[in-house]
N, C-alpha and C positions, 0 to 999 in steps of 0.2 A: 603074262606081260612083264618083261624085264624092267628094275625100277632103278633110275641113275638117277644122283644127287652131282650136282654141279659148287663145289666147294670153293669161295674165291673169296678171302680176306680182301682182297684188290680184285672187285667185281671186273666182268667181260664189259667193253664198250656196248650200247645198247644194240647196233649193230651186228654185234655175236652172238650176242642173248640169243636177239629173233631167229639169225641162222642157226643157231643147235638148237632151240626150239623147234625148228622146221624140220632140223632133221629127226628126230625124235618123233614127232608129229606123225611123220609119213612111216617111218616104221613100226609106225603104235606102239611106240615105248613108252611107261611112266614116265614120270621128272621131276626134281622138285630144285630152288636153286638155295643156298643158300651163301647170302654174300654179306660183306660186313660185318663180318664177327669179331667180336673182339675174346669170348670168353673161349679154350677150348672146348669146354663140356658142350657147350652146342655141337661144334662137330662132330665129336661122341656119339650123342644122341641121335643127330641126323642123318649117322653112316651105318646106324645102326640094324636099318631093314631094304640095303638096297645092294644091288648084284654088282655095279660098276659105279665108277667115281672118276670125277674128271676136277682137277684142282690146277692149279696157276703157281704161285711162291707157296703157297700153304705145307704144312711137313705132315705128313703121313711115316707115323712114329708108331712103336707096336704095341702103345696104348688106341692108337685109333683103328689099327688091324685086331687088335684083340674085342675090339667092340663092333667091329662089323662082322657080324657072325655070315653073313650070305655072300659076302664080295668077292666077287670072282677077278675082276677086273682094274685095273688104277692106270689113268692116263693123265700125263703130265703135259699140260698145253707149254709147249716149249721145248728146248734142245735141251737144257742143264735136268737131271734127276736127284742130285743129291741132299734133297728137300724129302726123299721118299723113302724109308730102310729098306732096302732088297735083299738084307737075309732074312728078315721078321716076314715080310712079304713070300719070299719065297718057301720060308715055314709054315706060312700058312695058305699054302696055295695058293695063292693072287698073283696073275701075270701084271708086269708094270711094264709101260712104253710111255713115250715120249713121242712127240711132232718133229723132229727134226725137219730141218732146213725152214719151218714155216715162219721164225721170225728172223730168219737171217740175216734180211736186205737193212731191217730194222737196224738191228746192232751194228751194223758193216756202218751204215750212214751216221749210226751215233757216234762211231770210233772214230770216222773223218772231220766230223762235224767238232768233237773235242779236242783234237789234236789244231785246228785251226782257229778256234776261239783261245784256245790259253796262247797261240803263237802269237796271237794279233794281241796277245793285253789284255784279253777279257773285253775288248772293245771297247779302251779305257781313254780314246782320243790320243792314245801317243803310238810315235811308229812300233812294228812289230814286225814279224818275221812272214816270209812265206816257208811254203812245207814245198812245193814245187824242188826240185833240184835237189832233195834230202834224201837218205838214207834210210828205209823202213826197213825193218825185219819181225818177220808176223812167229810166234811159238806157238806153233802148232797150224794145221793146215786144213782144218776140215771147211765145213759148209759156210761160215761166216766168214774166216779168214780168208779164203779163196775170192770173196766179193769183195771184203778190203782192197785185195792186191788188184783187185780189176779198178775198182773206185782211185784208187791211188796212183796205177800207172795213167789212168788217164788224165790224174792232176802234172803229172810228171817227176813221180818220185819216182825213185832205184829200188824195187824189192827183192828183199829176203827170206827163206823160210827154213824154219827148220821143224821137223817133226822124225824122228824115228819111224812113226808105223805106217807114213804116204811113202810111196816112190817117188823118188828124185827127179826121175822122169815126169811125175805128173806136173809138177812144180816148171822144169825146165820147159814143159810143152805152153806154162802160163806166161814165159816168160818171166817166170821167178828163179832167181837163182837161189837154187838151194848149200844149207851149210849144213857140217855135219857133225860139229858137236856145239854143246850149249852154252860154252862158254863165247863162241862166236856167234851167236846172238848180241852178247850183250857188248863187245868188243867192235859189231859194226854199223850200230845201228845208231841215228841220230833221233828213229822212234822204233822203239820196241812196244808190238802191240803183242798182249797175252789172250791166246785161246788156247787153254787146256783147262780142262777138269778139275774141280775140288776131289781129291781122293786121298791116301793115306802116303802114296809116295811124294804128291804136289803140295800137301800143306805147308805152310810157312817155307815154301821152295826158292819163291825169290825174294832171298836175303841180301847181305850188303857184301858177301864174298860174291854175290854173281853184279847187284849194282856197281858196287866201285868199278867195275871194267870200263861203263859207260863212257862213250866220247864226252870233255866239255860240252855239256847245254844241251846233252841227249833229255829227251821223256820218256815215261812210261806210261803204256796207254793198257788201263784194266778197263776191258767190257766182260773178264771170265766171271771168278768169284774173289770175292774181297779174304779167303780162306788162305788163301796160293801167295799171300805177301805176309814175309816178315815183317811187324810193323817197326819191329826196333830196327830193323837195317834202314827200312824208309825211312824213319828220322834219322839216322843218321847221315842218309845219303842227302839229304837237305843241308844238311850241317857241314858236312865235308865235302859235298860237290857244289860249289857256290852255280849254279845254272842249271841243276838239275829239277827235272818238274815233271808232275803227276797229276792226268786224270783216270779217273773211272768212274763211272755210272754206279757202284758203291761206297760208299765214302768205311774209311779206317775207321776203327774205335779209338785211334788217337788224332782226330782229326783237328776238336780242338787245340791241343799240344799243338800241332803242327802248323795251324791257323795263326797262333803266337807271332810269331817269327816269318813263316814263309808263307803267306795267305796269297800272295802275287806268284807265288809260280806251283799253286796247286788248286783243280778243281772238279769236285766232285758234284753231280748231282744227288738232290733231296733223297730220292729213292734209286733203288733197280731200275732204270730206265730202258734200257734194252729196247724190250720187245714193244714198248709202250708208245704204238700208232696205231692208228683205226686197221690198218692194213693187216698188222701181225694178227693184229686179237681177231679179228674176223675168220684168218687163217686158218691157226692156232686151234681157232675152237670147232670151226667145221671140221677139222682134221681128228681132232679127239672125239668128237659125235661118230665120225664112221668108222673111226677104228674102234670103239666100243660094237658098232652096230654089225663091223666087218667079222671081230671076235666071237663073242655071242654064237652068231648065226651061222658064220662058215670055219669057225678057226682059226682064223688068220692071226697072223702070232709077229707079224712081218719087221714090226718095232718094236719086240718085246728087250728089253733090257736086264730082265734077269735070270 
């Protein structure tokens, strides 16, 4: 009987619990959960006698692959992986996949939902802006970004996209007009929403050589990772673009700095909010229940990531 550990510093809604219970349940698999943790060495210990693992934000580092001597498997409830090492992984024979598309509607709703609260003032009782009749251009184009541009043309914004590794075509067929280098991103957009990757080409990527481009009183909308911005360009681009503003669902490590001075045209949520609706998490985790259960049992490898 195969034994999975459900690893979640940020436990599943009670809702998900019960459906990855159930699935587990009907396949006669082990389970055990462990949520709330604060200490590493708990997860350690807990990953220590079980074949597949399924975790949410938590890092699967190759101090926690070195101690799970049986794990075959790691499945990451959500589209982002870079919480997970996939060469220590892949050294140690552990297939890692991810849920894509499962919390996508999530984030797409959070991106629109933020770009119209800092427009409006924070909903501060003074006039403010609509996003209607503006200028978006999304970086990058996959399975979130693609629902922004639909949520957005229906507010009646103009969208943009650029990506290298989608077809122009596919964009053109969204009625997105695609651009095709990166500095026109940031030269057309009155919101620049960012979906790409934390990796080793995108870290500290958008700096203040690509911000300064920005229209007067453009934002910048982070639902990616908080890894992918410079944060010394972003304070400066506060400093030197007097209308320029920033949300993301991760807040900077300079955010008090930044709070000083420009607390009105910048706003981040408490945590990674993203994926965090009853809807994703339920997703999310029935989707890593059968891709554990699909692995296992017949191979299927179909979201493997490394």
């Amino acid at each position: 009987m195969p034994k999975v550990l459900i690893a979640t510093e940020k436990p599943f809604a009670a809702e998900a619990s019960a459906k990855i219970k159930a699935e587990f349940d009907a396949a006669k698999y082990d389970y055990k959960f462990l949520e709330s943790y604060t200490d590493p060495s708990d997860f350690h210990k807990a990953v220590a006698d079980v074949e597949a693992l399924i975790i949410r934000s938590d890092k699967v580092t190759e101090e926690v692959l070195n101690a799970a001597k049986k794990l075959k498997i790691v499945v990451r409830a959500g589209a982002g992986y870079d919480n997970v090492d996939l060469k220590s992984a892949t050294a140690h024979d552990v297939v890692v996949m991810n849920t894509p598309g499962q919390n996508s509607n999530a984030v797409a709703e959070l991106a629109i939902g933020m770009m119209i609260y800092l427009a409006r003032g924070k909903f501060n009782g003074k006039s403010g802006m609509e996003i209607a009749g503006k200028k978006l251009v999304l970086f990058g184009y996959g399975h979130i970004a693609r629902l922004v541009a639909r949520m957005a043309q229906g507010i009646g914004m103009a969208v943009y996209a650029y990506d290298p590794y989608i077809s122009a075509d596919i964009m053109t067929k969204d009625n997105v007009k695609p651009l095709t280098k990166v500095e026109d991103i940031f030269k057309t957009g009155d919101y620049v929403s960012l979906h790409i990757p934390s990796n080793s080409e995108t870290k500290k990527s958008i700096n203040w050589e690509l911000l300064s481009l920005l229209p007067e009183g453009a934002t910048l909308v982070n639902t990616a990772r908080k890894e992918v911005i410079d944060e010394d360009g972003l304070l400066k681009a506060f400093a030197d673009k007097k209308g320029f503003r920033y949300v993301s669902d991760v807040a900077p490590d300079n955010l008090d700095k930044i709070n000083e001075e420009y607390a009105d045209r910048i706003f981040c949520t408490p945590k990674k909010m993203g994926a965090q609706t009853a809807e994703a998490n339920v997703n999310a985790g029935i989707a890593a229940a059968r891709q554990i259960i699909g692995y296992l049992e017949k191979g299927d490898k179909t979201f493997k990531v490394n």
